[in-house]
C-alpha positions as CSV (number, residue, x, y, z in Angstrom):
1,X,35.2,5.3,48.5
2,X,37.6,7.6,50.7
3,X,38.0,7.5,54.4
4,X,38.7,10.0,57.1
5,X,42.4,10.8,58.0
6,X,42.5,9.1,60.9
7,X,41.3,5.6,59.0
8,X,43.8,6.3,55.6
9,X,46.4,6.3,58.1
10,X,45.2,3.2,59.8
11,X,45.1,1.8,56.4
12,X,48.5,3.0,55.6
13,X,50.2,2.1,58.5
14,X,48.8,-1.4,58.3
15,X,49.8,-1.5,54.7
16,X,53.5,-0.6,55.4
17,X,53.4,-3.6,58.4
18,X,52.3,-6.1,56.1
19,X,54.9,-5.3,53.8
20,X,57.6,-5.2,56.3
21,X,56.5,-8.5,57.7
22,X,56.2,-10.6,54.1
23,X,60.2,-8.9,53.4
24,X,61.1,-10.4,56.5
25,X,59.7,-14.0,55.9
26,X,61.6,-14.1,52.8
27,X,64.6,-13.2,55.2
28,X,64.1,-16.2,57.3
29,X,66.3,-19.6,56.7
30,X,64.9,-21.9,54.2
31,X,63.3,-24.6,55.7
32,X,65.3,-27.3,56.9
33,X,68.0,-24.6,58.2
34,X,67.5,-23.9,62.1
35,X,65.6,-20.6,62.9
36,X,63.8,-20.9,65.8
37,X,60.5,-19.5,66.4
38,X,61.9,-16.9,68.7
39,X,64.1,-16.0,66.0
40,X,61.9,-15.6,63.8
41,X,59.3,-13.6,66.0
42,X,62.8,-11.2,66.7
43,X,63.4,-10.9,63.1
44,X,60.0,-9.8,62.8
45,X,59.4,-7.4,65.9
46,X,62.5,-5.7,64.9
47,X,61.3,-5.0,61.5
48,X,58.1,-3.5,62.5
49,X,60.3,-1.7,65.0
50,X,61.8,0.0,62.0
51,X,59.5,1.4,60.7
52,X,58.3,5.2,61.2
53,X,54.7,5.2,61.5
54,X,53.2,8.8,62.3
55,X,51.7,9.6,65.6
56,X,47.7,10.7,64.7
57,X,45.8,12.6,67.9
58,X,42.7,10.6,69.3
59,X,39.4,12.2,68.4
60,X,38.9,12.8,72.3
61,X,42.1,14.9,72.3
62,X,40.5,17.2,69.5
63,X,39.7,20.7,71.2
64,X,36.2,20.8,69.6
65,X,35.4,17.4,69.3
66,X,33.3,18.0,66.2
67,X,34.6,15.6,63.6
68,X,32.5,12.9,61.8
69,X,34.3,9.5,61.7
């Protein structure tokens, strides 16, 4: 199966998050040690923050218009 552009990126770019997330659960105190649950959300927003995900152009933005999805 292949996909368009615009939905391997989506798949890439979700890919990359999930990855980003699970390295920083395995950053996060063991349990027992204090890390609260803003903590851990920061630790978390900042690592998707990181990351460089490419900007793709809406289909609506397309001069044409013409492409299949």
């Amino acid at each position: 199966m292949s996909f368009c552009d615009h939905c391997e990126g989506q798949r890439f770019d979700r890919a990359q998050v999930l990855r980003a997330l699970r390295a920083t659960r395995k950053r996060l105190p063991r349990p027992g040690a204090a890390c609260s649950a803003d903590q851990a959300l920061a630790m978390a927003i900042e690592a998707v923050r990181s990351l460089e995900i490419p900007h793709l152009e809406r289909i609506e933005d397309l001069a044409d218009g013409q492409v299949v999805h």
